[in-house]
VOPAGU-2260 file (C-alpha; in pm, 1 decimal, decimal comma):
REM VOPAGU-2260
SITE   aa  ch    i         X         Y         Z
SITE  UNK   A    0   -2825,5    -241,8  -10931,6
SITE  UNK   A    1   -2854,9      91,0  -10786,0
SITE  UNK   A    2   -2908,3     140,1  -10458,1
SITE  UNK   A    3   -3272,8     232,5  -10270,4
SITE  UNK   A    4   -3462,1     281,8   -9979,3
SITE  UNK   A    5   -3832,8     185,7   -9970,1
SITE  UNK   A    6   -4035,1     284,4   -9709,7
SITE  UNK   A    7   -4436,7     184,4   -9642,0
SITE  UNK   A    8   -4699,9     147,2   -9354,7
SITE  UNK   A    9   -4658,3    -135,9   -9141,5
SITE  UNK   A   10   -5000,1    -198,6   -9154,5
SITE  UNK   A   11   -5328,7    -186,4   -9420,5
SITE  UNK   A   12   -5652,7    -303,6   -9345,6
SITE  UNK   A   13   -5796,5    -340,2   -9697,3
SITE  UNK   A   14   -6183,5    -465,0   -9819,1
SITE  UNK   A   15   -6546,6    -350,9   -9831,1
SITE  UNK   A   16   -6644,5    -244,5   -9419,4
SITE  UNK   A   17   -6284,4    -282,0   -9296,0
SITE  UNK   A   18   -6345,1      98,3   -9127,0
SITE  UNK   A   19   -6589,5     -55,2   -8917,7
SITE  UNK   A   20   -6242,3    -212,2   -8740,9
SITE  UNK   A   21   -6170,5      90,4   -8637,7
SITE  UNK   A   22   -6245,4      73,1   -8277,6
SITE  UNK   A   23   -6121,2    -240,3   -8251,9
SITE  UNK   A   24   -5771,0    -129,3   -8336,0
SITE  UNK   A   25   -5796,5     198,4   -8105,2
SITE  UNK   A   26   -5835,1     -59,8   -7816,0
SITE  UNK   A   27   -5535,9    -219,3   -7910,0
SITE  UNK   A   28   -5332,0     139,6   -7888,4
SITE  UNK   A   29   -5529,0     155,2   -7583,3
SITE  UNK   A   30   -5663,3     496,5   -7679,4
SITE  UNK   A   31   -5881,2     676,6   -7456,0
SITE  UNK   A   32   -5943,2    1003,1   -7598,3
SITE  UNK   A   33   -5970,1    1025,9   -7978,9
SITE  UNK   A   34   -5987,7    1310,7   -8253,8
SITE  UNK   A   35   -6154,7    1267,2   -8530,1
SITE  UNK   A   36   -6018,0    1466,4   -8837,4
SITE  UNK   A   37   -6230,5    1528,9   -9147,0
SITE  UNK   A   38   -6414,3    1838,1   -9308,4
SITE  UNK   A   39   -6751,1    1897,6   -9311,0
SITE  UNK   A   40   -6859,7    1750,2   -9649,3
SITE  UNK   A   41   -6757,7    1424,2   -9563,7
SITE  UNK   A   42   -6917,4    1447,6   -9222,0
SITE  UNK   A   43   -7292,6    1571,7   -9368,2
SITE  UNK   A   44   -7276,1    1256,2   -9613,8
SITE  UNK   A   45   -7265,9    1038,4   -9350,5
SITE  UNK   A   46   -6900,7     830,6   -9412,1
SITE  UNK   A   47   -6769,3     906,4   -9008,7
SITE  UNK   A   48   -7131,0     788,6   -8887,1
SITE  UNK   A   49   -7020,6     459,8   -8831,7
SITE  UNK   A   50   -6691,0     543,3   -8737,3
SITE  UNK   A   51   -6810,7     780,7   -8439,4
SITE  UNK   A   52   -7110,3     508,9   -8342,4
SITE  UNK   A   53   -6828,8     210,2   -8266,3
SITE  UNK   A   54   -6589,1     446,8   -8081,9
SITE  UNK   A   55   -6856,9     572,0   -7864,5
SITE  UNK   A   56   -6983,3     238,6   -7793,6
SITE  UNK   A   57   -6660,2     107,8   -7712,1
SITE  UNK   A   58   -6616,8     388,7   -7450,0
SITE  UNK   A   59   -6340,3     598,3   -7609,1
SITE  UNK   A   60   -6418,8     968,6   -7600,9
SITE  UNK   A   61   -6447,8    1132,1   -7885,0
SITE  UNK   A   62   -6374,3    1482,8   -8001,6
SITE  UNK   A   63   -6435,5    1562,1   -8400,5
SITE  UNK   A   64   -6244,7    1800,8   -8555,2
SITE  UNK   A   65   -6476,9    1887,8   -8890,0
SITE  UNK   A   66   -6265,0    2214,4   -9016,1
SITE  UNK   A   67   -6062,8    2097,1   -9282,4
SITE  UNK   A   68   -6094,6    2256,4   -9620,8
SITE  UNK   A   69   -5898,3    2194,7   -9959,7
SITE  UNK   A   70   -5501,7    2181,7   -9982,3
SITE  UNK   A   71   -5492,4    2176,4   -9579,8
SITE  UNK   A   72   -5388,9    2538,4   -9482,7
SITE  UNK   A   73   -5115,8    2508,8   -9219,8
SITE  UNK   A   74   -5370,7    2770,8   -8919,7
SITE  UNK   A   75   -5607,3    2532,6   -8957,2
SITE  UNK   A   76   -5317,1    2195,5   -8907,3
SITE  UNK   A   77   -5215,9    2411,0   -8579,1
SITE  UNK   A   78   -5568,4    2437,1   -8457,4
SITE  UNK   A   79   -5680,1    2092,3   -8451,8
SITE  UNK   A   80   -5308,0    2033,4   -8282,2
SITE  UNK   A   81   -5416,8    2253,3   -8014,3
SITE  UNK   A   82   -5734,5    2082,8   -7946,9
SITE  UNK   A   83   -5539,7    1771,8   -7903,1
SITE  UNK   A   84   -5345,0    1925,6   -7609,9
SITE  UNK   A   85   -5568,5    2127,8   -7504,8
SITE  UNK   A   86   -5778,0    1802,8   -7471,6
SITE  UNK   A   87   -5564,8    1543,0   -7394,4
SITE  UNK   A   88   -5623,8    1323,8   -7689,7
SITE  UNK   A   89   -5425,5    1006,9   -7717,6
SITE  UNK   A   90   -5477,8     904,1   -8083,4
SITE  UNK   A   91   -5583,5    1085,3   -8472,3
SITE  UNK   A   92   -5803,7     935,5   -8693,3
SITE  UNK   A   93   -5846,8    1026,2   -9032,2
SITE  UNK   A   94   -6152,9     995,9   -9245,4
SITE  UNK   A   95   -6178,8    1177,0   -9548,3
SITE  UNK   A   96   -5940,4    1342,1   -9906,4
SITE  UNK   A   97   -5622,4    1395,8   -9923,2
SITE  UNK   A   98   -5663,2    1707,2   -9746,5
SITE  UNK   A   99   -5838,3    1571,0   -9442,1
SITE  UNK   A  100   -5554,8    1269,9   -9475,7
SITE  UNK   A  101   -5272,4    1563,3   -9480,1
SITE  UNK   A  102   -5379,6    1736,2   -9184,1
SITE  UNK   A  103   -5393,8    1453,3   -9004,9
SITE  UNK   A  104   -5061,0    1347,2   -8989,0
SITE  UNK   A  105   -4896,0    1679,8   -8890,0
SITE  UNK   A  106   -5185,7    1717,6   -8622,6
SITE  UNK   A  107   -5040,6    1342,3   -8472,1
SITE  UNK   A  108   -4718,6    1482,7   -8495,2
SITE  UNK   A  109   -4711,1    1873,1   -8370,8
SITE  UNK   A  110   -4993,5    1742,1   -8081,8
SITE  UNK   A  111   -4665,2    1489,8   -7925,0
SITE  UNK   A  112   -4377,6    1733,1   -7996,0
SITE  UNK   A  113   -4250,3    2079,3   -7944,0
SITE  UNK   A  114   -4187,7    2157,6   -8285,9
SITE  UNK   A  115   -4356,6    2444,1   -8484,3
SITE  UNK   A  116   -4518,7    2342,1   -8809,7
SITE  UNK   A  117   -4241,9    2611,7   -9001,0
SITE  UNK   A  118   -3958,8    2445,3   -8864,3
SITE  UNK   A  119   -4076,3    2079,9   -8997,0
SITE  UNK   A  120   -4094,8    2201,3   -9380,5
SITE  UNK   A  121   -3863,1    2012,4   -9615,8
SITE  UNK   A  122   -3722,5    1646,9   -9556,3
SITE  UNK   A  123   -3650,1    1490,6   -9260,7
SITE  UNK   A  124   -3648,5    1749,3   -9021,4
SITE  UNK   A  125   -4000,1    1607,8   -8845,2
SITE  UNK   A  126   -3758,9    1314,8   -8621,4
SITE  UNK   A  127   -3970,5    1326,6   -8315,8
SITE  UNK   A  128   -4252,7    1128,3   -8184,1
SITE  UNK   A  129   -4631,5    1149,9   -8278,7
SITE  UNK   A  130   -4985,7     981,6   -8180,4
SITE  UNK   A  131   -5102,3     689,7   -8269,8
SITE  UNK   A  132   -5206,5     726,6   -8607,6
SITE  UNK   A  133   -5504,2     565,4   -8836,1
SITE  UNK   A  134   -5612,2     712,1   -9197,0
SITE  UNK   A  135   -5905,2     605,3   -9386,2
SITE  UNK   A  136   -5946,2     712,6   -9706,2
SITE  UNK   A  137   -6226,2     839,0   -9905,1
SITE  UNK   A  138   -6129,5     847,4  -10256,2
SITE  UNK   A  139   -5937,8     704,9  -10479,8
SITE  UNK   A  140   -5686,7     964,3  -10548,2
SITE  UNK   A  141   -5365,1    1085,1  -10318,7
SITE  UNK   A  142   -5266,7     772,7  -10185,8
SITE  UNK   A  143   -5191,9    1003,4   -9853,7
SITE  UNK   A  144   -5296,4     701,9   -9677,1
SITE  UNK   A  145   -4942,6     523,9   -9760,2
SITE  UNK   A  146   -4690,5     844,1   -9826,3
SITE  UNK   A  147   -4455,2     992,8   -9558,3
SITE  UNK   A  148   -4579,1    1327,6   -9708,5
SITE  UNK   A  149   -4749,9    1594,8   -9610,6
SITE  UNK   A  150   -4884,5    1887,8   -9854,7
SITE  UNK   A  151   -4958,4    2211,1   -9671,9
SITE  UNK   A  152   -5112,3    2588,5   -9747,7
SITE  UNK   A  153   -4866,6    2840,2   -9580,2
SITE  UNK   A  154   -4982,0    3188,4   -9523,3
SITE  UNK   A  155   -4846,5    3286,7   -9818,6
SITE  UNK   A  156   -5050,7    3013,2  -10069,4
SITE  UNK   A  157   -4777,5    2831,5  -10170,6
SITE  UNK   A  158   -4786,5    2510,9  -10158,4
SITE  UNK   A  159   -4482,7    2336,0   -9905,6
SITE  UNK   A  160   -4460,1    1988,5   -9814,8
SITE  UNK   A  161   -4347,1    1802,7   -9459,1
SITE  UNK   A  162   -4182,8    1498,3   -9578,6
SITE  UNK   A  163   -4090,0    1213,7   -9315,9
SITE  UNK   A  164   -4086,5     873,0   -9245,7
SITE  UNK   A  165   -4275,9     961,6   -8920,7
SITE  UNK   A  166   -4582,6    1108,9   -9129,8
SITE  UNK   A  167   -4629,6     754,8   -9223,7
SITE  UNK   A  168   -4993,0     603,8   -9013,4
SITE  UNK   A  169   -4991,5     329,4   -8792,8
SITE  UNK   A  170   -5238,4     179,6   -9024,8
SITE  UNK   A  171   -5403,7     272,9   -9339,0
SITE  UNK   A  172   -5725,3     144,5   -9392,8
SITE  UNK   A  173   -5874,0     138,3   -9743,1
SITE  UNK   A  174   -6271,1      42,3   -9751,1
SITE  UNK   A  175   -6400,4      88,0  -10120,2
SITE  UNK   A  176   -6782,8     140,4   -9956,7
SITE  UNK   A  177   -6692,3     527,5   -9844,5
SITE  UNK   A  178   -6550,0     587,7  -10242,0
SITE  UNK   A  179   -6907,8     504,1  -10357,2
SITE  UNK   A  180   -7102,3     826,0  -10332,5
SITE  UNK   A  181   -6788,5    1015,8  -10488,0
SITE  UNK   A  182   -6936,0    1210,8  -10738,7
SITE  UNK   A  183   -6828,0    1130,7  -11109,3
SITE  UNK   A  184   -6645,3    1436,7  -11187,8
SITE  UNK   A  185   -6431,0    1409,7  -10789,6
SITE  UNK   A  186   -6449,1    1049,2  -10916,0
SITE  UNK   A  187   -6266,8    1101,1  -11237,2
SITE  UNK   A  188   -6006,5    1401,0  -11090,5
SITE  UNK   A  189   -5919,8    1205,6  -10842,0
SITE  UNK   A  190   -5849,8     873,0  -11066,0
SITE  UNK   A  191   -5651,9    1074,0  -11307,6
SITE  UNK   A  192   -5416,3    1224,9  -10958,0
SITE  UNK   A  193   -5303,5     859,1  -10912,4
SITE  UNK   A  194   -5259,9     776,1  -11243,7
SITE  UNK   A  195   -5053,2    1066,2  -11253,6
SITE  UNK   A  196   -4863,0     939,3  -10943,1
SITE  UNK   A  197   -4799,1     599,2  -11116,5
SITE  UNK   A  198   -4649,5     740,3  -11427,6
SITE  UNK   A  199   -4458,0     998,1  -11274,4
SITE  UNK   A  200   -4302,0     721,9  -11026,8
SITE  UNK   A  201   -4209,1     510,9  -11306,3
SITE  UNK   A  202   -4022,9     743,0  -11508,1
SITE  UNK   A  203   -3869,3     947,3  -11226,7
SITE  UNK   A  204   -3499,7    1042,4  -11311,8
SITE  UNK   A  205   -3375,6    1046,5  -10969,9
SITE  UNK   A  206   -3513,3     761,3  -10707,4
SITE  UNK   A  207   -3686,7     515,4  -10980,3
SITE  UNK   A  208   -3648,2     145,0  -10801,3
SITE  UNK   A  209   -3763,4    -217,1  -10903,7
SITE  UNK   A  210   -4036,7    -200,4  -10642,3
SITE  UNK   A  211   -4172,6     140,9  -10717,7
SITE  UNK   A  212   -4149,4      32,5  -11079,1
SITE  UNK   A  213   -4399,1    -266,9  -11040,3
SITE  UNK   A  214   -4616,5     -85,1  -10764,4
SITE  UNK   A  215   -4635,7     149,3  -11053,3
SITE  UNK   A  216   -4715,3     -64,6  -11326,6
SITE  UNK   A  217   -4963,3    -278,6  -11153,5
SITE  UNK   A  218   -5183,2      97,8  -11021,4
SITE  UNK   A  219   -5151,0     188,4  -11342,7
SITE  UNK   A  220   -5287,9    -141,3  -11461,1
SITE  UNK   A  221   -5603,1    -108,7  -11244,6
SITE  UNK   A  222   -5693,0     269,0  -11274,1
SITE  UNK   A  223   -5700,5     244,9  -11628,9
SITE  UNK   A  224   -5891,8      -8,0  -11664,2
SITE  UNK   A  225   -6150,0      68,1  -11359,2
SITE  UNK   A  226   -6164,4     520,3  -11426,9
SITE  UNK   A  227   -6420,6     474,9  -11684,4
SITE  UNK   A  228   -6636,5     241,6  -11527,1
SITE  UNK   A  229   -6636,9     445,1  -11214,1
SITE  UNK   A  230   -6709,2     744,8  -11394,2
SITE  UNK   A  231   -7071,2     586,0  -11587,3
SITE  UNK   A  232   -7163,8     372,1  -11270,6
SITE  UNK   A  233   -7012,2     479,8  -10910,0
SITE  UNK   A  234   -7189,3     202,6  -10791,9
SITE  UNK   A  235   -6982,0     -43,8  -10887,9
SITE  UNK   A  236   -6811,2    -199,9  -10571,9
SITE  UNK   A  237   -6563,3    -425,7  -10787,5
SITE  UNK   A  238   -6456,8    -137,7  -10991,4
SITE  UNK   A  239   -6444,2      96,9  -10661,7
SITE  UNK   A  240   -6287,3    -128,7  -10517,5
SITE  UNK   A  241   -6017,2    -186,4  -10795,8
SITE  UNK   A  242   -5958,7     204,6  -10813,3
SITE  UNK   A  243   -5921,0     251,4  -10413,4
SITE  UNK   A  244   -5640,6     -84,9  -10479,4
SITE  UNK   A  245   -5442,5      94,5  -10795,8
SITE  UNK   A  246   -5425,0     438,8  -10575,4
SITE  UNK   A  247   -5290,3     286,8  -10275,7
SITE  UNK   A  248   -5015,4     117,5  -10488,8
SITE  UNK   A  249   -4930,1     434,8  -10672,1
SITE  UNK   A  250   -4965,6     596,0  -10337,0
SITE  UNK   A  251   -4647,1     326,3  -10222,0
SITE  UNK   A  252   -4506,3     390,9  -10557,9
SITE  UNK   A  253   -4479,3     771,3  -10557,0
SITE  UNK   A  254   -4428,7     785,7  -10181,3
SITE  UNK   A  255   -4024,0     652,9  -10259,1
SITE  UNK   A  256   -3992,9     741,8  -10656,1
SITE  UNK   A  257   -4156,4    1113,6  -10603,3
SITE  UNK   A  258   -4348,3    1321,3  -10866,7
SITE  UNK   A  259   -4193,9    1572,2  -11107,2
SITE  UNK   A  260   -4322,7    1800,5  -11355,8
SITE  UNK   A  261   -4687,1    1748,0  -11318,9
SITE  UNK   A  262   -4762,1    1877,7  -11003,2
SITE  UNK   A  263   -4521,1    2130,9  -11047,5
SITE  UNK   A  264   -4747,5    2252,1  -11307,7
SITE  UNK   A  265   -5047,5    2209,5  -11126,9
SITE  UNK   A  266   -4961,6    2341,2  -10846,6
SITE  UNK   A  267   -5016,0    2659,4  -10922,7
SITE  UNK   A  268   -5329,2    2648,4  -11090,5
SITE  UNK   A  269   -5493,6    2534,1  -10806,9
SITE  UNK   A  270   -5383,5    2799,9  -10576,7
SITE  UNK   A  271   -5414,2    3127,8  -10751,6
SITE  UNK   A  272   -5733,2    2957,7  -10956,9
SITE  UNK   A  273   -5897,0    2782,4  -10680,6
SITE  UNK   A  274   -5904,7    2505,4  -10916,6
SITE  UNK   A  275   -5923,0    2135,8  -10744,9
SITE  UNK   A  276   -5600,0    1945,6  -10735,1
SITE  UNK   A  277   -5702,6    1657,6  -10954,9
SITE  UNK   A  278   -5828,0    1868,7  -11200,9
SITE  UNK   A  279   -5553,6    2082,1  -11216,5
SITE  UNK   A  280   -5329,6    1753,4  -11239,0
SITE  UNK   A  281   -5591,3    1638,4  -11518,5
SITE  UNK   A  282   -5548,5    1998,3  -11741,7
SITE  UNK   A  283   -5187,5    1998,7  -11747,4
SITE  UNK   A  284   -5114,6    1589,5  -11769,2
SITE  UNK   A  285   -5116,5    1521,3  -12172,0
SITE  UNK   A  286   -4887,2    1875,4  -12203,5
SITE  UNK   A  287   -4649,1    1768,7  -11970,7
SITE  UNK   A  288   -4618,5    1428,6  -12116,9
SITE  UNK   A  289   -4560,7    1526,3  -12399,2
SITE  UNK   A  290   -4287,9    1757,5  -12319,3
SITE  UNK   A  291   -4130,3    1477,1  -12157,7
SITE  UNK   A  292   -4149,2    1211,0  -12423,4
SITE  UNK   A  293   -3828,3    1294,3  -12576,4
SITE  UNK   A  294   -3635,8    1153,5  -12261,2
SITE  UNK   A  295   -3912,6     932,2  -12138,1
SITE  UNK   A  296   -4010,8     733,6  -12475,8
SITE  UNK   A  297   -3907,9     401,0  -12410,4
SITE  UNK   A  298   -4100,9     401,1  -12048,1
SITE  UNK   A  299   -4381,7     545,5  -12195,1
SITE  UNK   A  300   -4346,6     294,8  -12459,3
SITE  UNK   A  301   -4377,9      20,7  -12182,5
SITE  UNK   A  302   -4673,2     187,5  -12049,5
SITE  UNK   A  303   -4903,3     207,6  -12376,0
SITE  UNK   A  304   -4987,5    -170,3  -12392,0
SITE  UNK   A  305   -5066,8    -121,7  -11955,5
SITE  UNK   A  306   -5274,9     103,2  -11994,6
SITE  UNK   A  307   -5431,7     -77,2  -12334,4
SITE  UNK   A  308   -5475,9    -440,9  -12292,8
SITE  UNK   A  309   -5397,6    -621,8  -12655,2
SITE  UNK   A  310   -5199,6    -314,0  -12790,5
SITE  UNK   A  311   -4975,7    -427,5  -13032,1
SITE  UNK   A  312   -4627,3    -287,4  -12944,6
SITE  UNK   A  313   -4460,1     -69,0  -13316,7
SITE  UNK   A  314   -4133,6     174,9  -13178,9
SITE  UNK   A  315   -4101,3     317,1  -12878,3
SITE  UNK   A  316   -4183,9     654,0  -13074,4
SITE  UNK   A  317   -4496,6     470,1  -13227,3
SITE  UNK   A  318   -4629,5     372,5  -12883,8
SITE  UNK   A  319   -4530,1     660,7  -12707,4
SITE  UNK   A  320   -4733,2     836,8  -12840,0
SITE  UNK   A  321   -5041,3     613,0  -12873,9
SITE  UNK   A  322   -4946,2     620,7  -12473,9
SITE  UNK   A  323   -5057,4    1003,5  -12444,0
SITE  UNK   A  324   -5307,9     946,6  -12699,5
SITE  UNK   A  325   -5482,2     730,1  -12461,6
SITE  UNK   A  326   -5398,3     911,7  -12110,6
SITE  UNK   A  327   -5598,2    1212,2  -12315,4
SITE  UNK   A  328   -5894,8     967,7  -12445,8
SITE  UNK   A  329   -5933,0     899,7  -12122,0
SITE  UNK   A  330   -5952,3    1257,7  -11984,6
SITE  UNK   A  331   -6166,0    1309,8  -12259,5
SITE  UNK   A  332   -6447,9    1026,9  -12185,4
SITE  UNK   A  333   -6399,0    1136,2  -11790,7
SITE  UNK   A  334   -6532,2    1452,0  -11853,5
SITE  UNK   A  335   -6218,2    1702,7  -11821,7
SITE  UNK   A  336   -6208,2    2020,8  -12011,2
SITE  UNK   A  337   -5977,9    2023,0  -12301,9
SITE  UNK   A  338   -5779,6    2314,6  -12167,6
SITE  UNK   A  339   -5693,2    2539,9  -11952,2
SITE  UNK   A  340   -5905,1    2841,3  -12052,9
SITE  UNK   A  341   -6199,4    2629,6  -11945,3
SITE  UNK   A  342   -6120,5    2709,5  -11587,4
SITE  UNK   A  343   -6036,1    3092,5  -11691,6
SITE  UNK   A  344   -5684,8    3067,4  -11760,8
SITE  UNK   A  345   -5550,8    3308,5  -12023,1
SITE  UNK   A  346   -5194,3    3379,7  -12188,6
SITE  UNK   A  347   -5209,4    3661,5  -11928,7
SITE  UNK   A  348   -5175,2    3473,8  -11657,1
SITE  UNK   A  349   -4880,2    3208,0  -11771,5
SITE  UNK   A  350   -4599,2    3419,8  -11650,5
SITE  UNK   A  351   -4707,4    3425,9  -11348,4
SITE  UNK   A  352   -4806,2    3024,4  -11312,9
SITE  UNK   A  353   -4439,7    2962,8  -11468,8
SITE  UNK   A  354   -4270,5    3164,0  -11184,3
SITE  UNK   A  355   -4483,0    2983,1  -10973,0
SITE  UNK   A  356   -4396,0    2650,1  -11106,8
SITE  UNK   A  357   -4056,3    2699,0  -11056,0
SITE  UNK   A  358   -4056,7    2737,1  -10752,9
SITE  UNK   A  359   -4079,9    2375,9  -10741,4
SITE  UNK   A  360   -3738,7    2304,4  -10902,3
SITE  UNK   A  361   -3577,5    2144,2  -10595,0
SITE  UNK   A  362   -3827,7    1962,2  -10454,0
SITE  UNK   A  363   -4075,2    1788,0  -10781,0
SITE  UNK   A  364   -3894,1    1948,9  -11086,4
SITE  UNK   A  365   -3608,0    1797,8  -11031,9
SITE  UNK   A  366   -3727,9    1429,3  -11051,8
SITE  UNK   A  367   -3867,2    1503,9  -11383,6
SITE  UNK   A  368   -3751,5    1299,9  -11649,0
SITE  UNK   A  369   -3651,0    1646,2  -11877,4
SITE  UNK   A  370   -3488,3    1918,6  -11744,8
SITE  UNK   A  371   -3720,3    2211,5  -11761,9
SITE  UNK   A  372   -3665,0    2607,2  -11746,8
SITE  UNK   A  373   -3881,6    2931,2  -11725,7
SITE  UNK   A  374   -3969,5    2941,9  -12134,0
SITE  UNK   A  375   -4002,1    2565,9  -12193,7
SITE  UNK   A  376   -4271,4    2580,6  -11831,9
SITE  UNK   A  377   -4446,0    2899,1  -12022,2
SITE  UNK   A  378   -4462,3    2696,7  -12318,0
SITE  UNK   A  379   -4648,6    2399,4  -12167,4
SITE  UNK   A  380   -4864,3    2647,1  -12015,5
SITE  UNK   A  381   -4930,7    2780,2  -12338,1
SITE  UNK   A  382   -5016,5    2467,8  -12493,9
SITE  UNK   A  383   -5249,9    2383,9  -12223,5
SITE  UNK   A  384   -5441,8    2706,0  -12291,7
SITE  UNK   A  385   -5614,8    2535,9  -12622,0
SITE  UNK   A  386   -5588,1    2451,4  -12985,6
SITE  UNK   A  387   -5474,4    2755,3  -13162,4
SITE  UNK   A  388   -5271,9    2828,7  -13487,5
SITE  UNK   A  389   -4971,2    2654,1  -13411,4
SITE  UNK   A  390   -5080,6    2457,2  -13125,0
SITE  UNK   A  391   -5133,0    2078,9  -13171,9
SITE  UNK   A  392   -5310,3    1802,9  -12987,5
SITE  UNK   A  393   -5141,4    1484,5  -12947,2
SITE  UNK   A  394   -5331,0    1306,7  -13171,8
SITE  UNK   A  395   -5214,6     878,7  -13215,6
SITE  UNK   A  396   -5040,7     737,9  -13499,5
């Protein structure tokens, strides 16, 4: 067996009203000044109320830090930092997206050390110490809660990542009651994110493990089976609750078997498109898997009859494909546009999101399962842009 390393909170509070805990567990870091760190949206719909109620009442001050916004630009990461020393804070919660989740952990972090946020890009290179740290998710997408990763905006708009073992929270804690005012189409973006997470984990070339590999299998289990129902009725606790479960574990899985091709591809589309991140993940999934199928057929094959209950396993090129076919049925039924001119993408613009793309090589393209380069990127890209002479759907056997 080939060696690993697997790394995880040490903590997860997990069930319907666990955040109420949260003051609880501030006591017992024996916090005294808190920040609060969430954007504005989740704020006005009234997920931190209870939150901010217990830690008042238990007589830690409070100071909220409402500013985030989408993809967590790195000014705004150094601004809440500076409120935390300006303030003497003592402790970061997190309630909110990935982006509120993000910014979170690398306010912890540059509020206890001397390092600058440009210095910490890349792996490893965040080794100090950092606040007391609590996230609290509020969809069922990133998985940020469990990942030693942080994505950030730099001045430029790309897209660079902190990634340390000292990003990962003190405790995560996962209450399916904030996911249930998630609208469907956040609802259904957001699902399809940590599905992608799961299958990319599962068929990375590089770090793939046996734990990743069931932490994997079982989010992918539970997404697929709970996206739809979530997208119809987001009142459904069970199936909220089920979703907010399978994105955690593909959170774990993804965290130590990272992503390839995917978000490579997405990547760009959300920052010179202003498209959302789960969308953009959503647009580009079926292409990429596709691409990928002729090195990744016989895991895909595994995956068709988890994401199918009662499939009937042919060949690993039979199921295979029935595997994208369904990953697309499912995009389909959720809602997401069937290509990428639907968010104003042209062929004009694929040159550009290729060069962009690659600019991912060393850190997400090179877990992909196939090796990629500039044309065969373009390509996908060109796919994605819609059924045209010469352009197929996957359609199943």
């Amino acid at each position: 067996m080939k060696p690993f390393t697997f790394q995880t909170p040490s903590n997860i509070r997990f069930g319907a009203g666990v955040s109420s805990e949260i003051a609880d567990l501030l006591k017992g870091y024996k916090a005294a000044h808190v920040l609060l760190v969430t954007d504005k949206g989740v704020r006005a719909a009234g997920l931190t109320r209870n939150a901010e109620a217990a830690i008042a009442e238990a007589g830690i001050a409070l100071t909220v830090f409402d500013g985030v916004v989408v993809d967590a630009p790195s000014h705004v990461i150094e601004a809440a930092a500076e409120i935390c020393r300006e303030r003497g804070v003592d402790a970061v919660v997190a309630i909110g997206g990935g982006s509120a989740l993000d910014t979170a952990k690398l306010v912890a972090y540059l509020a206890k050390t001397p390092d600058k946020l440009d210095a910490i890009y890349g792996v490893d290179r965040a080794t100090g110490d950092r606040l007391p740290l609590l996230l609290v998710p509020t969809t069922a997408g990133t998985g940020s809660e469990v990942t030693p990763v942080s994505i950030v905006k730099a001045p430029t708009n790309e897209k660079k990542a902190v990634i340390s073992p000292r990003l990962l929270p003190d405790c995560a804690i996962l209450d399916p009651v904030l996911t249930l005012g998630l609208p469907p189409h956040l609802t259904a973006e957001t699902g399809i994110d940590a599905m992608a997470h799961a299958i990319e984990a599962y068929t990375g070339k590089i770090k793939k493990n046996p734990i990743s590999d069931q932490l994997a299998l079982k989010a992918l289990a539970l997404l697929s089976a709970n996206l739809r129902k979530v997208y119809t009725d987001g009142s459904d606790l069970e199936a909220r609750s089920e979703m907010l479960l399978g994105s955690m574990l593909a959170g774990m899985a993804f965290a130590n078997s990272p992503v390839g091709a995917v978000h490579a591809l997405a990547y760009p589309i959300g920052e010179i498109f202003h498209v959302g991140h789960g969308l953009s993940i959503a647009l580009v999934l079926p292409y990429v898997l596709e691409f990928n199928r002729p090195a990744a057929e016989a895991l895909y094959a595994e995956l068709s009859e988890v994401i199918q209950p009662g499939y009937r396993r042919q060949s690993d090129a039979a199921d295979a494909v029935a595997f994208i076919a369904e990953i697309e049925a499912i995009c389909r039924d959720c809602g997401v546009p069937g290509s990428l001119s639907a968010v104003g993408i042209g062929d004009g613009d694929l040159s550009k999101l290729a060069e962009d793309a690659m600019k991912q090589k060393e850190r997400l393209l090179v877990n992909n399962p196939r090796e990629l380069d500039d044309d065969q990127v373009r390509a996908i890209y060109e796919r994605a842009c819609g059924p045209r002479p010469g352009r197929r759907r996957v359609s199943r056997p």
